[in-house]
C-alpha positions as CSV (number, residue, x, y, z in Angstrom):
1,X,104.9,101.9,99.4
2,X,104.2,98.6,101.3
3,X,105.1,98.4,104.9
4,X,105.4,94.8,105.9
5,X,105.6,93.7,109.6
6,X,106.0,90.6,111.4
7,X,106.1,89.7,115.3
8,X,106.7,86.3,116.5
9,X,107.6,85.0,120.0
10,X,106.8,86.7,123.3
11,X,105.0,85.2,126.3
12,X,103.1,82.8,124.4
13,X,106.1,82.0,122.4
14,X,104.7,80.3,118.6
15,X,102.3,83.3,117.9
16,X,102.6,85.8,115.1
17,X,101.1,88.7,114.0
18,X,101.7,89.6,110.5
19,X,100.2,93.1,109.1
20,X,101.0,94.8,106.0
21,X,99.9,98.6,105.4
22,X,100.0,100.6,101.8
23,X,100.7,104.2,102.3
24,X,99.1,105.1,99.0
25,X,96.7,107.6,99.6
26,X,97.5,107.9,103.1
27,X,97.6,111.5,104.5
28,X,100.6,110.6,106.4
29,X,102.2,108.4,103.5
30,X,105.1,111.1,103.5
31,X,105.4,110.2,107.3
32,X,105.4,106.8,107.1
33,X,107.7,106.1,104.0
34,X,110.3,108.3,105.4
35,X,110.2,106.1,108.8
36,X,110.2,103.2,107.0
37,X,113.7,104.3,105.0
38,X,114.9,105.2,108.5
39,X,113.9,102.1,110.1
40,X,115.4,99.8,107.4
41,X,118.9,102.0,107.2
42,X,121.7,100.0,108.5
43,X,123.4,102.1,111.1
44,X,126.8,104.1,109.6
45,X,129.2,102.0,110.2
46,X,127.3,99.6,112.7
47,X,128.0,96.0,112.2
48,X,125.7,93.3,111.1
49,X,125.3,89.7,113.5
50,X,123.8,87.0,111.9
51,X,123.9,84.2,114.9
52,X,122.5,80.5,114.5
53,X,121.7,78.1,117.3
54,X,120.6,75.0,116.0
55,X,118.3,75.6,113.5
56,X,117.5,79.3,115.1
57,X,118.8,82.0,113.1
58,X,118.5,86.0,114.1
59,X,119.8,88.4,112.1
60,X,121.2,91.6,114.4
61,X,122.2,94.8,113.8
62,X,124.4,97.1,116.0
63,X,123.5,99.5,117.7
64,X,120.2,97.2,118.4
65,X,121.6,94.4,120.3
66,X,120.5,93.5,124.3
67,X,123.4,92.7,126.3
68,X,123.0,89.2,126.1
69,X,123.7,89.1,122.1
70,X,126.5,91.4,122.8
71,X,128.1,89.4,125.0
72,X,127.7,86.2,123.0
73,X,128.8,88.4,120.3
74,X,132.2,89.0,122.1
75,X,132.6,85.3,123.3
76,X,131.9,83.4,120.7
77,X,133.8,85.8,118.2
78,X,136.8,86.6,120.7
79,X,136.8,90.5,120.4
80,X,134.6,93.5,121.3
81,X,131.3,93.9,119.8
């Protein structure tokens, strides 16, 4: 399995990191492929945010939001979130 991984933003604000790792032959591929299903899982019954500013697009899940996409969440779409 390929494990594929990309940080951008932070203090410095236009660097990314991109790093790639192939369990294959990996004593802990096991480990690591059954994270990676975990991590990629959409929550049960967890709702999906896609919001757009300009030409910024994030793409949220819930439970994983901070409380200021929550909140925009709520405005902008007029109900809980």
């Amino acid at each position: 399995m390929l494990i594929t991984v990309t940080r951008s933003g932070g203090f410095a604000g236009g660097l990314e990191k991109l790093s790639a790792l192939d369990t294959s032959g990996r004593p802990d591929a096991a480990e690591l492929e059954e994270l990676a299903q975990r991590a990629v899982a959409p929550a049960p019954d967890g709702y999906r945010y896609r919001i757009t500013v300009d030409d910024e697009v994030l793409d949220l899940q819930d439970p994983c939001l901070s409380d200021a996409q929550r909140t925009l969440i709520r405005t902008v779409l007029g109900v809980g979130a």
